[in-house]
Biopython code that builds the backbone (N, CA, C, O; Angstrom):
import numpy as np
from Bio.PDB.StructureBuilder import StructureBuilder

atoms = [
    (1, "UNK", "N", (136.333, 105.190, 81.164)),
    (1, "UNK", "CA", (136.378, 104.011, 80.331)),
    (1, "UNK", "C", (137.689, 103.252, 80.543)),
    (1, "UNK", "O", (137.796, 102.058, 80.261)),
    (2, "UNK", "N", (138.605, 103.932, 81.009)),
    (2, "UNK", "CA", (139.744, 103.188, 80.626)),
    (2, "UNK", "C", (140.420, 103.149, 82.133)),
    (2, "UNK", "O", (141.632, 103.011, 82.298)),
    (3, "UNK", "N", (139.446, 103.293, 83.232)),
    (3, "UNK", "CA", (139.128, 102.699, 84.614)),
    (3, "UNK", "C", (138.263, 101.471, 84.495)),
    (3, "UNK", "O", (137.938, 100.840, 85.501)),
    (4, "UNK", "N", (137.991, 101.218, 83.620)),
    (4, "UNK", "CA", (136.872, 99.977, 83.699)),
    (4, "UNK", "C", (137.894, 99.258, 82.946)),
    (4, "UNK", "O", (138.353, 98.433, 83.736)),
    (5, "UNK", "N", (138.372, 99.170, 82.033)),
    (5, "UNK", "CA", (138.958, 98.407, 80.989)),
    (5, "UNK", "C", (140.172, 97.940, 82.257)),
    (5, "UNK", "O", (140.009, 96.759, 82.563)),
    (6, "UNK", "N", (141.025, 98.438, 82.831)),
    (6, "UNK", "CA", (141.735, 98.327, 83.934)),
    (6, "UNK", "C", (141.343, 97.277, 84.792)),
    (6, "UNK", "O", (141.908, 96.203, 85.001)),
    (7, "UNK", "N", (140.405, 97.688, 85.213)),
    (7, "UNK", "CA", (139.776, 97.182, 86.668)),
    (7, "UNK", "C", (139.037, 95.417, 85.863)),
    (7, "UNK", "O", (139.299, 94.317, 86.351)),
    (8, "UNK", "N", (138.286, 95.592, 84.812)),
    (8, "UNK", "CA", (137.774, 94.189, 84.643)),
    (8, "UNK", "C", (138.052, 93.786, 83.093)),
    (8, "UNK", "O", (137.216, 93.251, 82.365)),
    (9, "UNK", "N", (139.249, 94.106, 82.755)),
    (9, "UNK", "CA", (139.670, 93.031, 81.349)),
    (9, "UNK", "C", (141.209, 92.857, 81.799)),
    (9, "UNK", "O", (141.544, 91.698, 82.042)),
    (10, "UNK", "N", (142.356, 94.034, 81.966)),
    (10, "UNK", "CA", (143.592, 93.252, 82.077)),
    (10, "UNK", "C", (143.746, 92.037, 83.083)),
    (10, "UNK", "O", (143.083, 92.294, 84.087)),
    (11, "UNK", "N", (144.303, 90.951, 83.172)),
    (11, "UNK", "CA", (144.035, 90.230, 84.037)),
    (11, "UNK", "C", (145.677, 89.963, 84.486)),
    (11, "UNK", "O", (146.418, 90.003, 83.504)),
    (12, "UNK", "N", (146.372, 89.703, 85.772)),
    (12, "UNK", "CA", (147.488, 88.807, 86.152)),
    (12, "UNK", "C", (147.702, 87.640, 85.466)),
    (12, "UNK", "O", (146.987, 87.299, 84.524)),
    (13, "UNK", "N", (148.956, 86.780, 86.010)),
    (13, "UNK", "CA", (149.406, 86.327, 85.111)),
    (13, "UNK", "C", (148.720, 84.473, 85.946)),
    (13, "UNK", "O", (148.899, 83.301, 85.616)),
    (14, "UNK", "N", (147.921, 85.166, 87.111)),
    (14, "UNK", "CA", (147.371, 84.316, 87.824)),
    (14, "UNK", "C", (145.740, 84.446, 86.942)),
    (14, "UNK", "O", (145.522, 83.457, 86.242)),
    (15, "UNK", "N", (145.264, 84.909, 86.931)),
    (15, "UNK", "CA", (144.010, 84.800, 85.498)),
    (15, "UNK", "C", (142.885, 85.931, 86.510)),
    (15, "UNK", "O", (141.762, 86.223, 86.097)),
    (16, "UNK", "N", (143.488, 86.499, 87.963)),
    (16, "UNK", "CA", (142.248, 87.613, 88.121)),
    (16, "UNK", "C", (142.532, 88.903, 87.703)),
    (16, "UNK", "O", (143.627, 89.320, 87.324)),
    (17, "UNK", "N", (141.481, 89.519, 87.791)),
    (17, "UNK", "CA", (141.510, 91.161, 87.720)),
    (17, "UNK", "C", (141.319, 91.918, 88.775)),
    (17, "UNK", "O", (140.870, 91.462, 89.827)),
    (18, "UNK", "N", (141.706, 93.407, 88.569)),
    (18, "UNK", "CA", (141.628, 94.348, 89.517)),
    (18, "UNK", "C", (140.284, 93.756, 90.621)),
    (18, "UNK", "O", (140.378, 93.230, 91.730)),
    (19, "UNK", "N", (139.434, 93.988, 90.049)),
    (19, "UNK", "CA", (138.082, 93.997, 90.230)),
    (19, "UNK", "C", (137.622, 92.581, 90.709)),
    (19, "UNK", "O", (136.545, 92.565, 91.305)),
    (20, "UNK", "N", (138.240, 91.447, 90.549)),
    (20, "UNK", "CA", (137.977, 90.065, 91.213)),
    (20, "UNK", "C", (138.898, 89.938, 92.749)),
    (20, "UNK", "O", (138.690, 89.094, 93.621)),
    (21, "UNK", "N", (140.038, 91.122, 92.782)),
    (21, "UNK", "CA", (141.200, 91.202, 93.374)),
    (21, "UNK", "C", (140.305, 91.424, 94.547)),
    (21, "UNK", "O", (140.122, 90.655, 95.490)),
    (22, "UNK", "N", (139.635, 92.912, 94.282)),
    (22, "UNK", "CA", (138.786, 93.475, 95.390)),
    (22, "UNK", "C", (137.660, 93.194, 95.661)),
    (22, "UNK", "O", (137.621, 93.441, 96.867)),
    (23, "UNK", "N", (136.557, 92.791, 95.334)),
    (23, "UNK", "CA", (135.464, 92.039, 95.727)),
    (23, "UNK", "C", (135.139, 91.089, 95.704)),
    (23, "UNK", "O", (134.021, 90.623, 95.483)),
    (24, "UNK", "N", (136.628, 90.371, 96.067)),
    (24, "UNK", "CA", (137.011, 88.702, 96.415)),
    (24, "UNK", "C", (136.349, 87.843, 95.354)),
    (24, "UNK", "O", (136.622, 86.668, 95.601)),
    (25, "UNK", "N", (135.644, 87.946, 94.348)),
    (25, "UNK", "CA", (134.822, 86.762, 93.527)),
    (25, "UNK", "C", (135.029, 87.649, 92.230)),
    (25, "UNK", "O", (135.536, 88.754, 92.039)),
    (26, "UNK", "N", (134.354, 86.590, 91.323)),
    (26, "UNK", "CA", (134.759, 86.701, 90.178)),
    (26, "UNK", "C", (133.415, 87.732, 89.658)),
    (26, "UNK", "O", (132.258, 87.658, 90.073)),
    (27, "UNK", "N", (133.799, 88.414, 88.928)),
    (27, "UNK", "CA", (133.085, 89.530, 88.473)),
    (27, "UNK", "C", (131.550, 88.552, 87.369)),
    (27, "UNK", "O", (131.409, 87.338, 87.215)),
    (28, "UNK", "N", (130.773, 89.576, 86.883)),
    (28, "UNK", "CA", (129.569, 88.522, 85.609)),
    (28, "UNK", "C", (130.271, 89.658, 84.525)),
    (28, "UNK", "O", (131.038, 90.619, 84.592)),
    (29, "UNK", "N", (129.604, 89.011, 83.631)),
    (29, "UNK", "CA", (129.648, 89.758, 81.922)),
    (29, "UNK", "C", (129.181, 91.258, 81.921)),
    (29, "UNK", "O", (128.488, 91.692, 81.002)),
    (30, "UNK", "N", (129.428, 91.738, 82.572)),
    (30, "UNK", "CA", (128.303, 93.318, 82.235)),
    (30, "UNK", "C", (129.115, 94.395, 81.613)),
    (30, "UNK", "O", (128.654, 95.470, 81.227)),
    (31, "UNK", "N", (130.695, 93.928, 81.525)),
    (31, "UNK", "CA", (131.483, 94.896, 80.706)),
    (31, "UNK", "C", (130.801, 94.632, 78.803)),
    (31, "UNK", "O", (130.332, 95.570, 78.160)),
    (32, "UNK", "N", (130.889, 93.564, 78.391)),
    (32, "UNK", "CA", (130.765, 93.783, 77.182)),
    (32, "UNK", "C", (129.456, 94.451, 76.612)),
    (32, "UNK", "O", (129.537, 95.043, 75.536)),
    (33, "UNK", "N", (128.496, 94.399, 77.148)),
    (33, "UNK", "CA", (127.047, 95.166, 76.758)),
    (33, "UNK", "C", (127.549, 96.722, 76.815)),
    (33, "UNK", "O", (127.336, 97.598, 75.977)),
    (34, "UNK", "N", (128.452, 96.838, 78.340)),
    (34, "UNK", "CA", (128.887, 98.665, 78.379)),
    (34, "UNK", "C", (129.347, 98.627, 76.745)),
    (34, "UNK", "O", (128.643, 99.114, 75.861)),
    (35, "UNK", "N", (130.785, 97.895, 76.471)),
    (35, "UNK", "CA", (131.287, 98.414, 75.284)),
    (35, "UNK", "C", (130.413, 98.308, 74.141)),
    (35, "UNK", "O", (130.862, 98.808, 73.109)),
    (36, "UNK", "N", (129.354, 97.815, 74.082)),
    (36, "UNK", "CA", (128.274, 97.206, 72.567)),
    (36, "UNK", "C", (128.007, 98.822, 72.566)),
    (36, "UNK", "O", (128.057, 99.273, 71.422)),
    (37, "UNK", "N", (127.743, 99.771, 73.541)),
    (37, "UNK", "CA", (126.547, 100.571, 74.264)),
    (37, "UNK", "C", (127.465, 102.015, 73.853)),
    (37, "UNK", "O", (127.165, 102.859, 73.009)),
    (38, "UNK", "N", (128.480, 101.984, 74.608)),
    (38, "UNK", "CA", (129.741, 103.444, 74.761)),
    (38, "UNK", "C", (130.025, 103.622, 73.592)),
    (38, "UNK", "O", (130.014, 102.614, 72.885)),
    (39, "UNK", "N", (130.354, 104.851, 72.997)),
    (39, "UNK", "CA", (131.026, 105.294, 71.753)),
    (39, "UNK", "C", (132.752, 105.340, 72.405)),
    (39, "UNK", "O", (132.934, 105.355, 73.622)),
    (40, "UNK", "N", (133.628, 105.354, 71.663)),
    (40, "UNK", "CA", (135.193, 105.096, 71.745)),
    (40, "UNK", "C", (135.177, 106.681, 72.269)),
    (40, "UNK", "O", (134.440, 107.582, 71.868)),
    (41, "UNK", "N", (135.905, 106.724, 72.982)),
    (41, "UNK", "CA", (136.723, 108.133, 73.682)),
    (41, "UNK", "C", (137.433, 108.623, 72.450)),
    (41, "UNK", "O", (138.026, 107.851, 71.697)),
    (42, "UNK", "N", (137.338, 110.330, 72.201)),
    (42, "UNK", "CA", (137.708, 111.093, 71.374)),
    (42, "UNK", "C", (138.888, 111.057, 71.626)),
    (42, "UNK", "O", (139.327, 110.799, 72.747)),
    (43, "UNK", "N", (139.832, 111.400, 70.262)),
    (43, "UNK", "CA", (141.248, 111.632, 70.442)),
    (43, "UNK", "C", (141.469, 112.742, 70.830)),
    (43, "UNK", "O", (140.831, 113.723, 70.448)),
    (44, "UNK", "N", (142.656, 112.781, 71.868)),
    (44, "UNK", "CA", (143.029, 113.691, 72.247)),
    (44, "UNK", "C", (143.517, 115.176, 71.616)),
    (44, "UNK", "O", (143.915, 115.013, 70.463)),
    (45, "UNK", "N", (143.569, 116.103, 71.906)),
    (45, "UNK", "CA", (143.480, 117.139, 70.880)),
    (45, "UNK", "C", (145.166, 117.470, 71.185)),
    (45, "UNK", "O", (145.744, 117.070, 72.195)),
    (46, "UNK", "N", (145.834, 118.305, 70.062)),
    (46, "UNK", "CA", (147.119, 118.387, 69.945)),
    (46, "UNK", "C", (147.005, 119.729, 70.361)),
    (46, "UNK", "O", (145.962, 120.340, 70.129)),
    (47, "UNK", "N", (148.133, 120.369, 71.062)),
    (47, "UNK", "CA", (148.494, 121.654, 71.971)),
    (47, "UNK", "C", (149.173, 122.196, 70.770)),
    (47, "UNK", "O", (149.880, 121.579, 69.973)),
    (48, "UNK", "N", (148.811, 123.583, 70.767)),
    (48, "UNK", "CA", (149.731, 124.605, 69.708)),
    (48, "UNK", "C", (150.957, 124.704, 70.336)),
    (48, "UNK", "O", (150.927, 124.282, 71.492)),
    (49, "UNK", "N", (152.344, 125.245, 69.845)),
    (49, "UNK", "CA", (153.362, 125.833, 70.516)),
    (49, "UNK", "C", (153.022, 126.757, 69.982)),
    (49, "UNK", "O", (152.535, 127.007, 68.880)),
    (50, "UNK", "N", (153.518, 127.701, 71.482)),
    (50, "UNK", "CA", (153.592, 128.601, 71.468)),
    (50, "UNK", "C", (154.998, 129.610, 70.606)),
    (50, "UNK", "O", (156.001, 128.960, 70.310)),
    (51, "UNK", "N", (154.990, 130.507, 70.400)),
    (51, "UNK", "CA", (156.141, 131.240, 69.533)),
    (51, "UNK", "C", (157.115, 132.036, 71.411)),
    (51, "UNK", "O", (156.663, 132.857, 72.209)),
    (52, "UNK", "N", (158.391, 131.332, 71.419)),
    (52, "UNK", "CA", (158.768, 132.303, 72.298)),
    (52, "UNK", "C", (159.087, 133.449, 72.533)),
    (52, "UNK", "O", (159.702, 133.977, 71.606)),
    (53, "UNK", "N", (158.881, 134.214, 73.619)),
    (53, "UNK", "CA", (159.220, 135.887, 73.757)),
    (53, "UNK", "C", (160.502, 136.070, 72.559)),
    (53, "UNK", "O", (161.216, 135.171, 72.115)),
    (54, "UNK", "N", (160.523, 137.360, 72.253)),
    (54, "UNK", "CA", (161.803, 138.065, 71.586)),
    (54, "UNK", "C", (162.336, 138.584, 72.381)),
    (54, "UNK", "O", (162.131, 139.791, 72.253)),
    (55, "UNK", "N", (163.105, 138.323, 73.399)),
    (55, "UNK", "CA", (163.715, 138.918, 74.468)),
    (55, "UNK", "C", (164.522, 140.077, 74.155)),
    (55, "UNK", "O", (164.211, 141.177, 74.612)),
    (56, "UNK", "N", (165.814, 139.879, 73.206)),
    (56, "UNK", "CA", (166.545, 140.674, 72.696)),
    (56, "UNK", "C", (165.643, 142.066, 72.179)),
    (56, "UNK", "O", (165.871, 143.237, 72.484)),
    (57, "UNK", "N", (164.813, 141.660, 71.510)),
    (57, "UNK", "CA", (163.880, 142.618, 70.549)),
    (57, "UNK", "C", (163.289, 143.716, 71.455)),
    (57, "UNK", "O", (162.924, 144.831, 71.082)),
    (58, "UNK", "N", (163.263, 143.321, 72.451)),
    (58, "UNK", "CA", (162.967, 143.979, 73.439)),
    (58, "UNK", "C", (163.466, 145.331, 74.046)),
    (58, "UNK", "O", (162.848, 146.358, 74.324)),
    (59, "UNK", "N", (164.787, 144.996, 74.162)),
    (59, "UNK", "CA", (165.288, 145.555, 74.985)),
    (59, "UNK", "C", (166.468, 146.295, 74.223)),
    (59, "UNK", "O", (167.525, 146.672, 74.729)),
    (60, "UNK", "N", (166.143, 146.400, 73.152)),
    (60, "UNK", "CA", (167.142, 146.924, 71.861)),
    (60, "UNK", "C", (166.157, 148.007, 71.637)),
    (60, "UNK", "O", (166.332, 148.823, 70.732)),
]
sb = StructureBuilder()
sb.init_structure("model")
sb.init_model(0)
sb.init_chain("A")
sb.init_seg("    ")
for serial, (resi, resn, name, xyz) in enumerate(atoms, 1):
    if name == "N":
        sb.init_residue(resn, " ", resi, " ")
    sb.init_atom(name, np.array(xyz, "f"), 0.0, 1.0, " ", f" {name:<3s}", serial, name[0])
structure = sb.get_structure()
C-alpha cells in the first residue's frame, strides 16, 4: 500500500509522479476505487524488552 501511495499520489514539485516518471504518461484514476476498496494497514505491533542477563549473578 504504501508502494502505491509512493509511486501514484506524492508528486514533484514539477506536478509528476513516480509512476508518470516511468511509463512516460500520465497515469488514469484507478488509485482511488483501490483506497474506497483496501482496509488501512494494521498498526504496527510494539517489541517487548527484553530483561538483560545477570551476569554478575552468575558467576558469584
Amino acid at each position: 500500500m504504501m508502494t502505491v501511495l509512493h509511486n501514484y499520489v506524492i508528486r514533484r514539485d514539477d506536478g509528476t509522479t513516480a509512476a508518470e516518471r516511468f511509463f512516460g504518461r500520465k497515469h488514469g484514476v484507478s488509485f482511488e476505487p483501490l483506497v474506497a476498496v483496501r482496509p488501512l494497514p494494521a498498526r504496527a505491533r510494539t517489541r517487548r524488552r527484553r530483561k538483560p542477563p545477570e551476569l554478575l549473578a552468575a558467576a558469584g
